[in-house]
N, C-alpha and C positions, 0 to 999 in steps of 0.2 A: 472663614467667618468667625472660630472659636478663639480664633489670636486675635482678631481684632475688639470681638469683643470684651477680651480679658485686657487685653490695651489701655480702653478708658475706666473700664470698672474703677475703685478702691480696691482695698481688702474688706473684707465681710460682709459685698454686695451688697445690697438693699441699706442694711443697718449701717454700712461704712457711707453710701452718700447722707444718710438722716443723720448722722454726725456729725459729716461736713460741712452739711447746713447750718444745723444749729451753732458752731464752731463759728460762724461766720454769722449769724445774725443774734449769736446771746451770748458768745464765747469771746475771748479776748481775740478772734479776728474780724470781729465789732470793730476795734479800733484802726482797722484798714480801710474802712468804709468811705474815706473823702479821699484818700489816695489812689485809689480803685476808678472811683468815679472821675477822680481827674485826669487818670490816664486812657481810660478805654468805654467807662460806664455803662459794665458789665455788670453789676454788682448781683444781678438775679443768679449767673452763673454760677456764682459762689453761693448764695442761699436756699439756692435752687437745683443743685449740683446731680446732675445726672448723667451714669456712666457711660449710657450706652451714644446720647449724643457728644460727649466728650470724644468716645471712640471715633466717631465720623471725625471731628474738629480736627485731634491730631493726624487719622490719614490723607483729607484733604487742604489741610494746610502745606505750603509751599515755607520750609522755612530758607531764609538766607543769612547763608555766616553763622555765629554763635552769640546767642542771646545771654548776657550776666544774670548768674541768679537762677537756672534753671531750663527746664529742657523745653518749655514750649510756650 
């Protein structure tokens, strides 16, 4: 349970998702906001970014093949 929740965490817990957020609704990952939504429209995820359901995300996703750009 302590690996998985270290999985989706950030670094510096708490304060690392309130960065993320902000990163993403004040930050220059603002300007990802129509490309986000056009591909999955997620976008709470990113401003809303929380570690420990991240954690679930990546253990019950099924991935297939290799995704460009990143691990998940």
């Amino acid at each position: 349970a302590c690996l998985a929740h270290d999985m989706g965490n950030p670094p510096f817990g708490h304060s690392g998702e309130q960065a993320i957020g902000a990163y993403f609704s004040e930050g220059n990952g603002a300007k990802l906001r129509d490309a986000v939504l056009k591909e999955n429209g997620r976008w709470n995820d990113f401003e809303r970014f929380e570690g420990n359901a991240n954690a679930i995300r990546l253990l019950a996703h099924q991935f297939k093949g290799r995704r460009p750009g990143g691990f998940a």
